[in-house]
C-alpha positions as CSV (number, residue, x, y, z in Angstrom):
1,X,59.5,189.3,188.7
2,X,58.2,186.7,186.2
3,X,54.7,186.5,185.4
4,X,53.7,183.3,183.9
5,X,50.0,183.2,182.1
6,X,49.0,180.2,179.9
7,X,46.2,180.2,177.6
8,X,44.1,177.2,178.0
9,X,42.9,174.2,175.3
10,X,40.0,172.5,177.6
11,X,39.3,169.6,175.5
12,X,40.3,166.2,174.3
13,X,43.7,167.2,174.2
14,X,43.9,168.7,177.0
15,X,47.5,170.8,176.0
16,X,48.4,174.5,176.8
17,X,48.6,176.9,173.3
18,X,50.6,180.1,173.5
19,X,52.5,180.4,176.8
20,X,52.5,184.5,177.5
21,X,55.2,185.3,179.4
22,X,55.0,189.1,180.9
23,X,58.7,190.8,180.4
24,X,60.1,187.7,181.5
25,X,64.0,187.2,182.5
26,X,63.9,183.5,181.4
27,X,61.7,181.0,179.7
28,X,61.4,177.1,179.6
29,X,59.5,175.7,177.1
30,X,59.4,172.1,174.6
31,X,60.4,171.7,171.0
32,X,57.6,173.4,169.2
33,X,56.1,175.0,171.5
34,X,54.7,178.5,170.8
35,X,55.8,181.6,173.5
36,X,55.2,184.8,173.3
37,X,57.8,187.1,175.4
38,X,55.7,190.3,176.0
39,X,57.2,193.8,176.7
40,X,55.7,197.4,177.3
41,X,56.9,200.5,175.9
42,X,57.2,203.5,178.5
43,X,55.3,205.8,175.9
44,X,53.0,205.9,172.6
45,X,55.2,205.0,169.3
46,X,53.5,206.7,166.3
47,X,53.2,204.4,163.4
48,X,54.2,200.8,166.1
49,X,53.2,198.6,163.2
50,X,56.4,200.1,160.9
51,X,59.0,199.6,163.4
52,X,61.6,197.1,162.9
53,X,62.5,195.3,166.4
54,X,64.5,192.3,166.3
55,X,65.1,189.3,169.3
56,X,69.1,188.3,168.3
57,X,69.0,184.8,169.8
58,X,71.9,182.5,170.2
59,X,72.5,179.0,170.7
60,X,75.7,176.6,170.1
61,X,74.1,176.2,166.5
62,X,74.5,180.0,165.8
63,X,72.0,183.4,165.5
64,X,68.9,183.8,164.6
65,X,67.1,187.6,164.2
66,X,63.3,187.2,165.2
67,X,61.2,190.4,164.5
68,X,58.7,191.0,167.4
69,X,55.1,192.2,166.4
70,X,52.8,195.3,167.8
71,X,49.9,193.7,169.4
72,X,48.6,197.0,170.5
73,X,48.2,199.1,174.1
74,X,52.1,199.7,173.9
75,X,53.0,196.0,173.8
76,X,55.7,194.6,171.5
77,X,55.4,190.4,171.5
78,X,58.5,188.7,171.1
79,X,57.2,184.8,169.8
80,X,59.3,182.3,169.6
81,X,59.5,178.2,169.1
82,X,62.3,176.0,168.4
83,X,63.0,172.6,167.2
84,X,66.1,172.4,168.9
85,X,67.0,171.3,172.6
86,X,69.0,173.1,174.5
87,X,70.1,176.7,176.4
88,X,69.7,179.9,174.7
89,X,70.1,183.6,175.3
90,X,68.5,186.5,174.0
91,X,68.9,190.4,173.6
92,X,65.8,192.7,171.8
93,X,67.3,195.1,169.6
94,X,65.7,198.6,169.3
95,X,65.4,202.1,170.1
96,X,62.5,202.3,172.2
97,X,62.3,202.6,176.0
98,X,61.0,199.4,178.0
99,X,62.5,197.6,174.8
100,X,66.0,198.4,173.9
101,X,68.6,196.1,175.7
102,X,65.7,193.2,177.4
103,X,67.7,190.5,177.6
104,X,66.6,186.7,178.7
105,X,67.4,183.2,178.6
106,X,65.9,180.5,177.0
107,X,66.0,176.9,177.7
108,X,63.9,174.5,175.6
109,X,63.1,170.4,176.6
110,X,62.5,167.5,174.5
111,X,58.7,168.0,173.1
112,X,56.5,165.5,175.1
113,X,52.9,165.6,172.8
114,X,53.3,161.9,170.9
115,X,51.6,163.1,167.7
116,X,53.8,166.4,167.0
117,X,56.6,166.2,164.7
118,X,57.3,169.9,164.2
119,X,57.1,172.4,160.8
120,X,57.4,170.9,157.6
121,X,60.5,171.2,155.4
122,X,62.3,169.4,152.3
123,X,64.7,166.9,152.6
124,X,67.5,166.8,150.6
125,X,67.7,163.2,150.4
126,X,64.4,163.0,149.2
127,X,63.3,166.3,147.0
128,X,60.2,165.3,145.7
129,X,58.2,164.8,149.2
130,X,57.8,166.9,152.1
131,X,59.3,165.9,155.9
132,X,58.5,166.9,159.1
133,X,61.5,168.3,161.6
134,X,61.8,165.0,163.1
135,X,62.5,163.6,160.0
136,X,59.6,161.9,159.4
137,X,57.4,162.0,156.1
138,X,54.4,164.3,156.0
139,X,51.8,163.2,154.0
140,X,50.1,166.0,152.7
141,X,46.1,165.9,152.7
142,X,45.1,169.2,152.7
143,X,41.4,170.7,152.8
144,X,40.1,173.8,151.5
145,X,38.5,176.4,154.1
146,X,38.7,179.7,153.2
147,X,36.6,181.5,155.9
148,X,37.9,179.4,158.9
149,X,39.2,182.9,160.8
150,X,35.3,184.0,160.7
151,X,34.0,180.9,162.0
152,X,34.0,182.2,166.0
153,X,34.8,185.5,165.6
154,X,34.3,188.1,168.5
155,X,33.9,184.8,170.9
156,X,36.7,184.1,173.6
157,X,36.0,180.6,173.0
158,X,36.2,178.6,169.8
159,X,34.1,176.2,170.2
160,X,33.0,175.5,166.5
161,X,36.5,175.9,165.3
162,X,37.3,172.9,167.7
163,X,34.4,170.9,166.1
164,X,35.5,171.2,162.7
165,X,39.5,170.9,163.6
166,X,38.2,167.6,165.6
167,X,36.4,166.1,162.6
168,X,38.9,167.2,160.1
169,X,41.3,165.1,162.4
170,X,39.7,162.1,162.8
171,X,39.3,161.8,159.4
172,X,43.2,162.5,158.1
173,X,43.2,165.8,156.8
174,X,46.5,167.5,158.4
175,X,46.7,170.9,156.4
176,X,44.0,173.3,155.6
177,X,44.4,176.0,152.9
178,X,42.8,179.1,154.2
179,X,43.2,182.6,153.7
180,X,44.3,185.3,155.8
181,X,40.6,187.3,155.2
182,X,38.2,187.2,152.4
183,X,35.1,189.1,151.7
184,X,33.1,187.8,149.3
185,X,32.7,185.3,146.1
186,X,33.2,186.6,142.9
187,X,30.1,187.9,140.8
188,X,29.7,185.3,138.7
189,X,29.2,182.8,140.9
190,X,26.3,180.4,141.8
191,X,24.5,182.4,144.5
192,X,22.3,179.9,146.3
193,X,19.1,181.0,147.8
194,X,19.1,178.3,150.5
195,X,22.0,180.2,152.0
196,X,19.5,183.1,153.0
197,X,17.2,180.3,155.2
198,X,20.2,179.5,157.4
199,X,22.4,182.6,157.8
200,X,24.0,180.4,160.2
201,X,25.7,179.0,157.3
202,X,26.9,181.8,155.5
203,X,30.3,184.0,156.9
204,X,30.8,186.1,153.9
205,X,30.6,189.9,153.1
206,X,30.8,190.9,156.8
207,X,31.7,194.3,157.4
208,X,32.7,193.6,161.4
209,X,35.8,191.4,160.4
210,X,38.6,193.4,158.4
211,X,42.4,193.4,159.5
212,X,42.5,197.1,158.8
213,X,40.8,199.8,160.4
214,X,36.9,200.5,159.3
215,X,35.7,197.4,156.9
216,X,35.9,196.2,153.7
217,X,33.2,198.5,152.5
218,X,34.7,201.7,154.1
219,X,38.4,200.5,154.6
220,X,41.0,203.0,156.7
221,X,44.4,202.0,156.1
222,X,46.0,204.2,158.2
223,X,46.5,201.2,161.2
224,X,45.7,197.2,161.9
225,X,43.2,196.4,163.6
226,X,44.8,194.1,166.2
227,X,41.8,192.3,167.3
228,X,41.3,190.6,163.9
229,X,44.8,189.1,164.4
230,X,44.7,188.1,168.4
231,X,41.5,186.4,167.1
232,X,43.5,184.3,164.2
233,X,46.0,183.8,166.5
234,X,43.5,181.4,168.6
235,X,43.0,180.1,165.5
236,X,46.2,179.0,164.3
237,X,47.1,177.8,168.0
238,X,44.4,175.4,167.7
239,X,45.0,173.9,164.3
240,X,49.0,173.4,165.9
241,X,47.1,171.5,169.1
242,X,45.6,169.2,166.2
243,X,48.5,169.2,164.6
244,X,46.8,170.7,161.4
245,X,49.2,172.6,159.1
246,X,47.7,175.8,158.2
247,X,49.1,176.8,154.4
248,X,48.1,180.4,154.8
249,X,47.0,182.8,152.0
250,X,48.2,185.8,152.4
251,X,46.3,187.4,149.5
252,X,43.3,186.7,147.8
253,X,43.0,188.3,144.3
254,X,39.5,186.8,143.8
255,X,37.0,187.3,146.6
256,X,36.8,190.9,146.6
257,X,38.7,192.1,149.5
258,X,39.2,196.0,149.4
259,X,43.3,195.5,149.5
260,X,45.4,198.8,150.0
261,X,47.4,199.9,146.7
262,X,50.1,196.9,146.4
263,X,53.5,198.0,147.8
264,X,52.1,201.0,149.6
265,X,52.9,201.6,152.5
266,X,49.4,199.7,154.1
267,X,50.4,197.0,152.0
268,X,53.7,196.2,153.6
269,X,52.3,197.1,156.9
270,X,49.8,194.5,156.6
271,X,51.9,191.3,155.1
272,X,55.0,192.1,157.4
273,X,52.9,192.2,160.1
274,X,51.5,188.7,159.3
275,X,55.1,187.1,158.3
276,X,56.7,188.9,161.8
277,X,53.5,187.7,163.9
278,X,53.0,184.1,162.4
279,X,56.4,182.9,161.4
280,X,57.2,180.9,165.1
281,X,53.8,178.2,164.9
282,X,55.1,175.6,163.3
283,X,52.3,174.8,161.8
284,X,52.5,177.3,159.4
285,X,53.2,177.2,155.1
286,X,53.1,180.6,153.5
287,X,51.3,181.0,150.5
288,X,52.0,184.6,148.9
289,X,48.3,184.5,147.5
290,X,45.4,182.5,146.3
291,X,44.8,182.9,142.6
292,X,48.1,184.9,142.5
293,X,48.4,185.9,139.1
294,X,45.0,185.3,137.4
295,X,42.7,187.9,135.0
296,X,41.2,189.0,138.3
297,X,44.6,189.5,139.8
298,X,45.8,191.4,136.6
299,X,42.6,193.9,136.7
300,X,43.7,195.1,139.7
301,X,47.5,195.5,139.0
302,X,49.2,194.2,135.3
303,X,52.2,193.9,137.1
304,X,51.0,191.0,139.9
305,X,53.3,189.2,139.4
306,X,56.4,191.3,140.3
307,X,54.5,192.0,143.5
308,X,54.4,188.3,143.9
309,X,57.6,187.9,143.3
310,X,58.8,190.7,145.5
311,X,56.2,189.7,148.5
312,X,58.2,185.8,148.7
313,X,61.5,187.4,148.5
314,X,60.6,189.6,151.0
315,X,59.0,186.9,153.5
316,X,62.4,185.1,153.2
317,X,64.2,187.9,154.7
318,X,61.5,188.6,157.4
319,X,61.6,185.0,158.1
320,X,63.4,183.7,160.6
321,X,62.2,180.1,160.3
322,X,62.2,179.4,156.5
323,X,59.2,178.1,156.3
324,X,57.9,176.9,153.5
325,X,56.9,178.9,150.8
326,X,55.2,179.0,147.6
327,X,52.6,180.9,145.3
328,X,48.9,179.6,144.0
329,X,50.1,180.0,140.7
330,X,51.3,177.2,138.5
331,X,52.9,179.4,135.7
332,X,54.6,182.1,138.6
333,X,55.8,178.6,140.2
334,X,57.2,177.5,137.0
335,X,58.9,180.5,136.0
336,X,60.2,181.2,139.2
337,X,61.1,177.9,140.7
338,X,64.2,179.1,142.6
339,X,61.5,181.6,144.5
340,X,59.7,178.5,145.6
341,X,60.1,175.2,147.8
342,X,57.3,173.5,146.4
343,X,55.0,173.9,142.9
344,X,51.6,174.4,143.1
345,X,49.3,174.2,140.4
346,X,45.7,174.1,140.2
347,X,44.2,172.1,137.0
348,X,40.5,171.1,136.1
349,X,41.6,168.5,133.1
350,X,39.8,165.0,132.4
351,X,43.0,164.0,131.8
352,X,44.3,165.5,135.7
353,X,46.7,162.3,136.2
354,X,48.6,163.0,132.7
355,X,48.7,166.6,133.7
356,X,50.5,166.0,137.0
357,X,52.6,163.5,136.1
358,X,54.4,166.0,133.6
359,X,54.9,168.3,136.9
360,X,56.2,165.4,138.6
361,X,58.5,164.6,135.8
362,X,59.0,168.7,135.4
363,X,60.0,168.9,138.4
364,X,62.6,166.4,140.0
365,X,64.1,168.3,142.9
366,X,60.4,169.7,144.4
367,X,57.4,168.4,145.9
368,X,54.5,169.4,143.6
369,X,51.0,170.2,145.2
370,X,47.9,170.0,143.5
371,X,45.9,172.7,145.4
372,X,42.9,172.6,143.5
373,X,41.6,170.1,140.8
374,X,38.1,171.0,140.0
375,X,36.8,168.3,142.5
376,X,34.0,169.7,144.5
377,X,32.0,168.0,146.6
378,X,28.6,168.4,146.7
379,X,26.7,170.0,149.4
380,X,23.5,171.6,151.0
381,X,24.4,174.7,149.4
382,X,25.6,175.0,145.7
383,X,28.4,177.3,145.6
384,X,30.8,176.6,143.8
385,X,30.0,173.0,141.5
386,X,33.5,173.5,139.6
387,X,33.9,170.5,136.8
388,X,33.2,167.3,139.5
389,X,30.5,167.0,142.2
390,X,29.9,164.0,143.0
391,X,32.1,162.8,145.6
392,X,33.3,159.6,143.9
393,X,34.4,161.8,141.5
394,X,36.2,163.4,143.6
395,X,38.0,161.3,145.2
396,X,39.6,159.6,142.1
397,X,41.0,162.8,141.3
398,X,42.9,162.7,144.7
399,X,43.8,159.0,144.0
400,X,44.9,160.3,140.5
401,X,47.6,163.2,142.0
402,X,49.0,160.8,144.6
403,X,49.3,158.1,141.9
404,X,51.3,160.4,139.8
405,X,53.4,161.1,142.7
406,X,52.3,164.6,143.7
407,X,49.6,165.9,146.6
408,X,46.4,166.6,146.8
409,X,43.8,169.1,148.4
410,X,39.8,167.9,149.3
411,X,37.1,170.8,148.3
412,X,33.6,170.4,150.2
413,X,31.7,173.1,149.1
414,X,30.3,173.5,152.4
415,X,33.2,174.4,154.2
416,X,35.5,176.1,151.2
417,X,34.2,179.3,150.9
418,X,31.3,181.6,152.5
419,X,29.2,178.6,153.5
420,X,31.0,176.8,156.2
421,X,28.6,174.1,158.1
422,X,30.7,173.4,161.3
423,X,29.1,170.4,162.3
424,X,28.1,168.5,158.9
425,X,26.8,165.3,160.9
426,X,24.7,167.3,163.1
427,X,22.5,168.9,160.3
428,X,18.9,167.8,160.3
429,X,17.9,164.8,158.5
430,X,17.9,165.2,154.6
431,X,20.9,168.0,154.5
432,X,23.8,166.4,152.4
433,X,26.4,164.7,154.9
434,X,30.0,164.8,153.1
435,X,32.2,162.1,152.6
436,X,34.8,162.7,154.7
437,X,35.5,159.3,155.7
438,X,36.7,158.7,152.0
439,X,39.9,160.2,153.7
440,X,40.2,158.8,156.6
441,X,40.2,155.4,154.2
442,X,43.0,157.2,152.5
443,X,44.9,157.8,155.2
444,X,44.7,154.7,156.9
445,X,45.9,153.2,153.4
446,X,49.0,155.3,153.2
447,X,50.1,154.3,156.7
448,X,50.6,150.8,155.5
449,X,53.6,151.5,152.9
450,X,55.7,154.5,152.7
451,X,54.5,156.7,150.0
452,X,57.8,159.2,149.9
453,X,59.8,156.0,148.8
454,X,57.4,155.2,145.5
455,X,57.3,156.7,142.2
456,X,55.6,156.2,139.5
457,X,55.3,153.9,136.7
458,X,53.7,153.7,133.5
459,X,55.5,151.7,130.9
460,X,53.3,148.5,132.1
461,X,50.1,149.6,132.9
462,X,47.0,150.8,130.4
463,X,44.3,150.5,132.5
464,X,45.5,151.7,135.9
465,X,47.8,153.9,138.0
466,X,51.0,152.3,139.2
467,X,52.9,153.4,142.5
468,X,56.0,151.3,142.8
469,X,58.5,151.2,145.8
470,X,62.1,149.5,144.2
471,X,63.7,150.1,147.9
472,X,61.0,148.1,149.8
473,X,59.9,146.0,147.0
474,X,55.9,146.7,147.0
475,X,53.4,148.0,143.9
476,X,50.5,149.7,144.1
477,X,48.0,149.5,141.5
478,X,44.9,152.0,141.4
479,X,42.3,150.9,139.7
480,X,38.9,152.6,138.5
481,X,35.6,150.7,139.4
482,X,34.7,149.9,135.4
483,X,38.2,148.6,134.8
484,X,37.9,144.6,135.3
485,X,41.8,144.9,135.9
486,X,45.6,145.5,134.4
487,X,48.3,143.7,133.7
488,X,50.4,143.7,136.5
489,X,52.5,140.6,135.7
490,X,54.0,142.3,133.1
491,X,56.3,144.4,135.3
492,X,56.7,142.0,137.8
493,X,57.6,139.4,135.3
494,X,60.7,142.0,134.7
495,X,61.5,143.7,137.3
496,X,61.4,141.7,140.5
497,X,61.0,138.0,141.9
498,X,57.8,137.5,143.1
499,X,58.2,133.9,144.2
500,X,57.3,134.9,148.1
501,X,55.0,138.0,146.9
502,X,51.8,138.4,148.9
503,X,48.7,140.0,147.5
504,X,45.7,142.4,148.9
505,X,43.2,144.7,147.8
506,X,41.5,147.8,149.2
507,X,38.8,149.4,148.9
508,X,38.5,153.0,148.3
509,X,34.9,153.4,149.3
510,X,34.9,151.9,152.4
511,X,38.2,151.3,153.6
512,X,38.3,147.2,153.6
513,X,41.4,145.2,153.0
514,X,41.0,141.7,152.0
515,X,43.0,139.1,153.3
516,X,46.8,139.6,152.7
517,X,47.7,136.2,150.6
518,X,50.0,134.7,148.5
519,X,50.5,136.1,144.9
520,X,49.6,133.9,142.5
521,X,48.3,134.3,139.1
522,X,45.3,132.0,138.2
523,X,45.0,132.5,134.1
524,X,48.5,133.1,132.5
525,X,47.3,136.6,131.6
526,X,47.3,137.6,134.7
527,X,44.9,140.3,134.2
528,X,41.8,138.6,133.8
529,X,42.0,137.2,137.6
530,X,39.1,137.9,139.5
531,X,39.2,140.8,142.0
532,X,36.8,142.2,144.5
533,X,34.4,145.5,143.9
534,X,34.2,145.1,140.1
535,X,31.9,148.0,139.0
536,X,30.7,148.9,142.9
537,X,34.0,150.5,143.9
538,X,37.6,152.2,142.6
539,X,40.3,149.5,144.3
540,X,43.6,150.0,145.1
541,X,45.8,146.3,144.5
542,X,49.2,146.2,146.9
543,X,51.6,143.7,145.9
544,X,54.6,143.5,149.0
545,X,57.3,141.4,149.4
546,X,59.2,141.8,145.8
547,X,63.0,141.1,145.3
548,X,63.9,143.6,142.9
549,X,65.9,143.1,139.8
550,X,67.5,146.2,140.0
């Protein structure tokens, strides 16, 4: 008999999460959808977290080896997604009784949810950008919450994680880099007293969250504690019903977790465990850890970063769905670039644009990520104030990756790390409201041209950041608030026919286009035409319609 129970999303979206199907003899399911196959053992396995079970499943495109996960009480959970239509079968591999020999069938429909695209992956058409299964681009706008898996923690319901996932996607974020667990900030860091009026707020150093046994204070290795994880598994389910990537930390070097000794036998319990039990969301990018190789790293073990290195190679072979992978490391990503499928690099510099152009230009055949830039928005709390604040700031430096041709990650400092405020635009009058619509603006930009088809150019340009697209003919010029403008006629002068060219600017701050007119240049300069926002706001000039020259 087949036992069918679906976990629930009441809410705007209104879609089913994780189907749970109890020792089932068949499945159906859509493309991307998350299932998990559960089966009982007849009797107590000693150790259940070290076994090695395997799901051989085979299609007309070939095998594919899925490792189940223990999920406690004796059950062994079989999860499984595809991206590909079509009739499957399946037999579990193992030595256990209620296990060995289960055999099913799987059949999977065309995915019916308009906004989901599937996992992200690299194109080999197009190496520097990331795609989505479908084929379509991802544009990746990440945000940085640490502590999101302590947010509604012991509650059945999420209700504050939906809140924060809602805003997040009305304002066109569409990855959040997060961690696995974290305990605490470093020592050094600004501690602020406000924190200790609204404890509301603050979701760091609690000793009833751990993945192991005990707590991070009094840590027993000896098993997982499987309710942390069937609680972050509600959490990654609802990120994929926004349709939120989750680029998950699997480590954290610098917030003072108590971590078993690295490649003991705790350790590999723990990150095989999270590999075998997360690897079939789609929505998920592993990140081997945060701060991978940095002095804090290297206190607790000089040889980090051949742990690193050993940890990616061996989440390829757990892996069944190569997702993407890469290390919070700039100088591990550079060294070990075949290890890799994108380079992330974190860099504070004034000169942040220069900086990531080089990776850009370093790298040809990868996407490059800027996962953290010293941007950090300012909030109720002062936690972390980095090198920029102020959320202009800010935002140029996002502006400044994407002009360079590389991605970018948002910082709020009251959501990063141990504050996390939920509901920002709920808080009482005079707490600090963040600029989150700064990205919705973005967004809605980006949606007008294709950015995966522009690179960029600076042979013309002094005063501004150039984005040009030779395949569709259109330039994009960013240019800071103080600059009056740049020479764009220059290039376009040499490089294209601009006789039907239309002309439009956009506003950074608050997301207005002007009219969309006809290119012409007024002085024979060029540059010192008039253009809207001088000195109130950082603009963003598209040129469309070019004949290149090319």
């Amino acid at each position: 008999m087949r036992i069918l129970i679906s976990l629930i999303f009441i809410g705007q979206l209104g879609f089913a999460q994780i189907k749970v199907w109890i020792n089932p003899k068949s499945i159906t399911s859509q493309q991307w959808q998350v299932n998990d196959l559960v089966y009982k053992a007849k009797q107590s396995i000693e150790k259940p977290f070290n076994k090695e079970i395997y799901a051989l499943v085979k299609s007309e495109e070939g095998e594919q080896t899925v490792p189940l996960f223990y999920n406690g009480n004796n059950e062994w959970v079989f999860r499984y997604s595809s991206s590909k239509i079509g009739k499957k079968s399946f037999v579990i591999q193992s030595t256990i009784k209620g296990l060995k020999g289960k055999k099913g069938n799987i059949t999977i429909t065309e995915n019916k949810k308009k906004d989901r695209h599937g996992g992200v992956v690299l194109n080999a058409d197009n190496k520097r950008h990331f795609f989505y299964e479908d084929g379509s681009h991802y544009f990746n706008l990440a945000f940085e919450c640490d502590w999101l898996y302590a947010l509604d923690y012991g509650n059945e319901e999420l209700p504050k994680t939906k809140h924060l996932l809602e805003l997040l996607n009305e304002n066109g974020f569409n990855q959040i880099v997060m961690n696995v667990y974290a305990y605490g900030l470093d020592f050094d860091w600004v501690r602020d007293k406000r924190l200790k009026e609204n404890p509301q707020h603050n979701y760091g150093e609690r000793e009833d969250i751990f993945p192991f046994l005990g707590s991070n204070s009094n840590p027993d290795y000896s098993s997982l504690n499987v309710n942390f994880f069937k609680h972050f598994d509600k959490v990654v389910s609802q990120m994929h019903e926004h349709e939120i990537i989750s680029h998950l930390m699997i480590y954290v070097w610098n917030k003072r977790v108590s971590w078993p000794e690295p490649g003991s036998e705790a350790d590999d319990m723990y990150y095989d465990h999270v590999v075998k039990r997360y690897q079939a969301f789609p929505n998920i990018i592993w990140d081997v850890s945060k701060e991978a190789t940095s002095k804090i790293a290297l206190t607790q073990n000089k040889n980090i970063a051949d742990h690193i290195l050993e940890r990616a190679r061996r989440t390829r072979v757990l892996d069944a769905y190569n997702r993407l992978l890469s290390v919070h490391a700039y100088g591990f990503c550079k060294k070990h670039k075949e290890d890799v499928d994108f380079i992330s690099t974190q860099d504070w510099k004034l000169s942040l644009y220069e900086s990531m152009l080089n990776a850009y230009k370093q790298f040809p055949d990868k996407p490059v990520f800027n996962i953290e830039h010293g941007g950090y928005e300012e909030s109720p709390y002062e936690i972390f104030p980095g090198g920029y604040s102020k959320a202009t700031a800010c935002l140029r430096r996002n502006y400044l990756c994407l002009f360079a041709g590389t991605y970018t990650t948002y910082y709020w400092q009251g959501t990063s790390w141990n504050a996390l405020i939920h509901n920002p635009f709920e808080q009482p009058e005079g707490f600090y409201k963040p600029k989150f619509e700064y990205f919705k603006y973005m967004r809605n930009l980006f949606k007008t041209v294709n950015f995966e088809n522009f690179e960029p150019v600076t042979k013309y340009n002094v005063r501004s950041y150039n984005l040009t697209n030779y395949e569709e003919g259109v330039v994009m010029q960013f240019i800071p608030k103080e600059v009056h403008s740049d020479d764009i006629k220059r290039q376009l002068d040499k490089e294209f026919d601009y006789s039907k060219a239309t002309r439009q600017w956009f506003n950074t701050y608050t997301g207005e286009f002007t009219k969309e007119e006809k290119l012409e240049f007024k002085h024979k300069y060029g540059f010192w035409d008039e253009r809207p926002w001088r000195h109130e706001a950082d603009v963003v000039l598209i040129i469309k319609n070019l004949m290149s020259k090319k």
